[in-house]
C-alpha angles and dihedrals in degrees: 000000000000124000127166122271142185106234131202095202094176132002106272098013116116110251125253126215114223142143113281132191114243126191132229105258120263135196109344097357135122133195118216134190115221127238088176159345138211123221097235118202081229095059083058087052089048094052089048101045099254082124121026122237135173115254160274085023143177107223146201127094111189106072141128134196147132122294122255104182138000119204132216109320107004102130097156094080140019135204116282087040124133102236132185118218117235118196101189099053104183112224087213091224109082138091095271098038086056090053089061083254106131093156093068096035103155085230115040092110101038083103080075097071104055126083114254103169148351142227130253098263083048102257114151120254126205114199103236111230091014096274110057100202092168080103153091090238140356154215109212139166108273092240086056092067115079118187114242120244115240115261093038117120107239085227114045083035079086090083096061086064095077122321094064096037096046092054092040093048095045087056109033092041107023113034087019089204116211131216107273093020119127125235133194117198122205108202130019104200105115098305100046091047087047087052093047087052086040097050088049088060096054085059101250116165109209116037118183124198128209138193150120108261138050098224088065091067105081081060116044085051095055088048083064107276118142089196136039120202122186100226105255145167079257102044095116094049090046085051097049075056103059089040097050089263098301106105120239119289094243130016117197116206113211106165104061097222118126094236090064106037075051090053099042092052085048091058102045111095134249099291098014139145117246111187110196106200102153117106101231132176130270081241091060089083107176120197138196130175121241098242089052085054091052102037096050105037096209120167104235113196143173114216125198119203095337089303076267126164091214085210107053096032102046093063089052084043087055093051087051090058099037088056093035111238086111111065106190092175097052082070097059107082091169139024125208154174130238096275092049091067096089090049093053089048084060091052092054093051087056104048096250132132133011108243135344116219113206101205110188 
């Protein structure tokens, strides 16, 4: 059956959106129709080479939507379910899995290298974080479909797939923010503005929000900051200020660019916590001398994919939005349809906008 997709054909080239050949589900399969997509700062690094992905490639990895088929052995879900896409699947066997570490299983993407579909004139097609959700349906890995709690909206539900998880769990299992404690942002694109409501739910009581541009502010107050600072050569000094001169006790770092990994470590205090979750380049090298790191006695961390389990997080993420304290739609500034994507990849390029909602 054919639908429409958005394909990478080759790493840098503009993608193209065409109709592609996808196959009845087999063994352990399932076949999902999608409500929508978000447009991930990860799909952009993708497209660019940041990451490396097999191509050509559909991509898109944040989606939800209602399943179509289910193939041999899938009992978890049915046709007719909501599902949420989940683009790390863990195969529960490896070092890390055994360690209780999902979110760094050694073969969560190994989905991306096999061919799911292919396109009209018969040329393979990898799905480009395992998902491809840069389409009007879907074949995806059984472990990569998780059923949707009751009271969640199937469109804005997208957003659980990566960008909400990502900033709650940043902020809930990495950092492990505490009541009272204070909390700087950098970024507010979806992540970042994922991470401001999420940081509002563990209790802190100063958030502050940073980012390069003003028209991000709105934004990033309604998501739950209580400070906006324009990124600057003197952001850490203008943070100390608003913390007594002490620094936040945790800085979360959403963009992936050295400055402001730089800046966020430079305006964590004496003994803090700094969470670095945004994807940047080989190029971004970040330095930092041995007495600082003495001295100072900061926590540096990496944290992949909000160090989140997806099973056992998107039903407490569901609570948070059937009780509102969790505003997924307060994290979409634009929707959008399937053609749309490259613009809002341009967008993204630029600094502009929070997160792009693909609705089909």
């Amino acid at each position: 059956m054919a639908v429409r997709a958005a394909v990478l054909p080759a790493v840098g080239a503009p993608l193209e959106i065409t109709g592609i050949e996808l196959p009845d589900p087999g063994p352990g399969q399932v076949r999902v129709r999608l409500a929508a997509a978000g447009v991930c700062h990860s799909d952009l690094s993708l497209a660019d080479g940041v990451m490396r992905v097999p191509v050509p490639a559909v991509l898109g990895h944040e989606g939800a939507g209602t399943v179509v088929a289910v193939g041999e052995g899938v009992t978890h879900v049915s046709p007719g379910a909501p599902v949420v896409l989940n683009w790390a699947p863990s195969c529960g066997k490896c070092h890390a899995c055994g360690l209780g570490e999902v979110w760094l299983c050694a073969n969560a993407l190994n989905g991306s290298a096999e061919v799911y579909a292919r396109t009209a004139d018969g040329t393979e097609l990898h799905p480009g974080l395992t998902v491809a959700a840069f389409a009007e349906e879907t074949v995806v890995p059984a472990a990569a479909v998780l059923p949707l709690p009751e009271g969640v909206p199937l469109t804005d539900a997208a957003l659980l797939g990566c960008a909400v998880l990502t900033g709650y769990g940043a902020v809930h299992h990495s950092a492990r923010v505490r009541p009272g404690e204070t909390v700087a942002v950098f970024g507010a694109g979806g992540v970042g503005l994922a991470t401001l409501q999420s940081a509002r739910i563990a209790g802190a009581a100063r958030i502050i929000a940073v980012d390069v541009t003003p028209e991000k502010e709105a934004l990033a107050r309604a998501a739950g900051a209580t400070d906006y600072v324009l990124a600057s050569a003197t952001t850490p000094r203008e943070i100390r200020a608003l913390t007594g001169d002490q620094g936040v006790d945790v800085a979360i770092e959403c963009a992936g660019r050295a400055v402001s990994i730089r800046a966020a470590w430079e305006s964590t205090r004496r003994g803090g916590r700094t969470t670095v979750v945004g994807i940047g380049g080989k190029d971004q090298q970040v330095t930092f001398n041995a007495l600082e790191l003495f001295h100072w006695g900061r926590t540096l961390s990496g944290c992949v994919y909000g160090n989140s389990d997806p099973a056992r997080d998107v039903p407490v993420l569901a609570d948070h939005v059937r009780t509102g304290r969790l505003d997924l739609s307060a994290l979409v500034t634009e929707r959008i349809g399937l053609a749309d994507i490259p613009g809002a990849f341009e967008n993204m390029r630029v600094g502009k906008g929070g997160r792009a909602l693909v609705v089909f």
